[in-house]
N, C-alpha and C positions, 0 to 999 in steps of 0.2 A: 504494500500500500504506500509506504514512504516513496518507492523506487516510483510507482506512478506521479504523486505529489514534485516530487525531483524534475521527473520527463517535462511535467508541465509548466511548472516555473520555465523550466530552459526552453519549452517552443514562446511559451508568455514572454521570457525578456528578446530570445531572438525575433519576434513580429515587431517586438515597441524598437528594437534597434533597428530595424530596416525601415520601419515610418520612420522615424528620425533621420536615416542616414538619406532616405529622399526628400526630407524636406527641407534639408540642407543644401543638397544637391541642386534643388528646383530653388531657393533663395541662391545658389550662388551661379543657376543661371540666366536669372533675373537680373544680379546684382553688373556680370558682365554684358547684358544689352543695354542699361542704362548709359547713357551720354556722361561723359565725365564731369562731376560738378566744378567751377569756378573756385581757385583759391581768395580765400576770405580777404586777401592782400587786393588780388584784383578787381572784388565786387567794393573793396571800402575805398580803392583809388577813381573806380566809377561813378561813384557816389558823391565823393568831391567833387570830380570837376565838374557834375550834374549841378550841384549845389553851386558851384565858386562862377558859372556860366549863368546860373538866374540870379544869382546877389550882382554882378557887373550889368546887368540887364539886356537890351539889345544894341548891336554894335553900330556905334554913328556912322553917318554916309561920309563923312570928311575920310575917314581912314582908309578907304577906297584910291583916295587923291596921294595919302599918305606911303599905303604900298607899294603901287607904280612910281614913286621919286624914291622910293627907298634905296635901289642900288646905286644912283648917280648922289646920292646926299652921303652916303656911307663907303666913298669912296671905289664902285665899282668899277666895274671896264671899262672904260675910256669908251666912245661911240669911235670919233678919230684922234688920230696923231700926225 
């Protein structure tokens, strides 16, 4: 009678370890289709310049006049010589 009790524990814990070893299995192939998440360094740097772009608010139209003289006022290329 124990010898029975013995057999049964051991098909009992061998079912629960094979639910478990697939459900690990199926979580860790789930975990490999998901899209890599974002390092926290890159979403808190996104987030600033989100924030540091609406506190400057919207960019004036003068700085349009500004960027085209930029290379001739900062000493660029000569046009001629």
């Amino acid at each position: 009678m124990d010898e029975w009790n013995m057999d049964l524990h051991h098909c009992l814990a061998r079912e629960r370890l094979e639910r478990i070893r697939a459900g690990a299995e199926r979580a860790a192939r789930l975990r490999d289709t998901r899209p890599p998440r974002r390092p926290v360094r890159v979403a808190l740097g996104t987030a600033l310049l989100a924030i540091g772009r609406w506190v400057m608010g919207p960019v004036p139209d003068w700085t349009d006049e500004v960027t085209r003289s930029a290379p001739a006022a900062s000493g660029g290329t000569p046009t001629s010589r």
